[in-house]
C-alpha positions in Angstrom: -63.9 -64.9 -66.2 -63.0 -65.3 -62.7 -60.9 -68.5 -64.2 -59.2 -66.7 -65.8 -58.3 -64.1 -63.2 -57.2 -66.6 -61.4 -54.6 -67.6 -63.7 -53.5 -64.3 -64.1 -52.3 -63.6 -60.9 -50.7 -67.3 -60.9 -48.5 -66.2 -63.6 -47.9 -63.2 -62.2 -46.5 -64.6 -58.9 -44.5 -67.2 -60.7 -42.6 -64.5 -62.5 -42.3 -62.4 -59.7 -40.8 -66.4 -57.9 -38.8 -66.5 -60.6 -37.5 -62.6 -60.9 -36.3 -63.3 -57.0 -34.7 -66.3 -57.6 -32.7 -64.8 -60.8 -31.7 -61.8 -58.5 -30.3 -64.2 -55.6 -28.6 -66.0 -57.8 -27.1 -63.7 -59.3 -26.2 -61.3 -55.8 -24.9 -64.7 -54.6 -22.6 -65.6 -57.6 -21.3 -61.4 -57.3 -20.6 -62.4 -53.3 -18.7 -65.4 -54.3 -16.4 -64.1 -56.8 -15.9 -61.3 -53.9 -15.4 -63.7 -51.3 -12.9 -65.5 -53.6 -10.7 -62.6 -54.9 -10.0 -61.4 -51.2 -9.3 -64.6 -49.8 -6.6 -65.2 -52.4 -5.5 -62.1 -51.8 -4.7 -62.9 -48.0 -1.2 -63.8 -47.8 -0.4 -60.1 -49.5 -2.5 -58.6 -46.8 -0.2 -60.4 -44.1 2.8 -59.2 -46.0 1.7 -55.9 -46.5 0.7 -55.5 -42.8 3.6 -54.2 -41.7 3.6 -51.4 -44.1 0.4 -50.5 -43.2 1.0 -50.4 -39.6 3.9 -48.2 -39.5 1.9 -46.1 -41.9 -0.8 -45.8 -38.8 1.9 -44.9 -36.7 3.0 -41.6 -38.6 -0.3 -40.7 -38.8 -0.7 -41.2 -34.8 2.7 -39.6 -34.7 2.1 -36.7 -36.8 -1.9 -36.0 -35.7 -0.4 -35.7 -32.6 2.6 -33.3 -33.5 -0.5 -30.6 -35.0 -2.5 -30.9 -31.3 0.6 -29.9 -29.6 1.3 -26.8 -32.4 -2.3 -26.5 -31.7 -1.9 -26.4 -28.1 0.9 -24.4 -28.0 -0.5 -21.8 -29.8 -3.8 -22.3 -27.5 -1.2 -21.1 -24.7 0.7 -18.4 -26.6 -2.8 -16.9 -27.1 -3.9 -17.1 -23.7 -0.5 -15.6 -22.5 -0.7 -12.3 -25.0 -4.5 -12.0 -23.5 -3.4 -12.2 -20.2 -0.1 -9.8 -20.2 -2.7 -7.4 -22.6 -5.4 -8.0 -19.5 -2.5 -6.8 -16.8 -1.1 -3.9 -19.1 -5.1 -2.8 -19.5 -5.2 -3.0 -15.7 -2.0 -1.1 -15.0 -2.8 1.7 -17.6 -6.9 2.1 -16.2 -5.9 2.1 -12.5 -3.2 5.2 -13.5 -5.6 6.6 -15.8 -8.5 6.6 -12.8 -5.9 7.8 -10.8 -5.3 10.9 -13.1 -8.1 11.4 -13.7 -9.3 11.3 -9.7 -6.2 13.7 -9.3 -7.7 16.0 -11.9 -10.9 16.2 -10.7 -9.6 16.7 -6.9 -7.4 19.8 -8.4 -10.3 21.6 -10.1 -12.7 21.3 -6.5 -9.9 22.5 -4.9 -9.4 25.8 -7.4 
């Protein structure tokens, strides 16, 4: 019986040899065929290089056109908050003013 057992798991780790060896072969033969179709396809990358460089370029050019929209909204922003901050300041220190006034007028009566 043990015999037997013994031959069992021979099997099964000569199949399991055999299932590894089918799956390299197989991962290596899809890596080849890779490796083969884009070095053939070299020469049009050096061709095509150009393209793609100026194609990087607009897309520097324009990324950096929206930060300074962005930006310059940023600032138009921060202007309207700041004039509204000085407006605010002017219109409390005449309302306190008033109202001080007002208050002075009825102690006095």
């Amino acid at each position: 019986m043990d015999q037997e057992n013994i031959e069992d798991v021979q099997r099964i780790k000569e199949k399991k040899k055999l299932a590894l060896f089918i799956a390299g072969g197989i991962t290596l033969l899809i890596f080849v065929g890779w490796a083969f179709y884009f070095w053939s396809k070299a020469s049009e990358v050096i061709k095509n290089s150009e393209d793609e460089v100026a194609l990087f370029e607009k897309l520097k050019q324009n990324t950096g056109d929206a930060f300074e929209n962005i930006g310059s909204v940023f600032n138009d922003i921060s202007s309207k908050v700041s004039s509204f901050g000085e407006f605010y300041e002017q219109n409390l220190s005449t309302t306190t003013a008033t109202t001080s006034s007002d208050t002075n007028i009825e102690t006095q009566q």
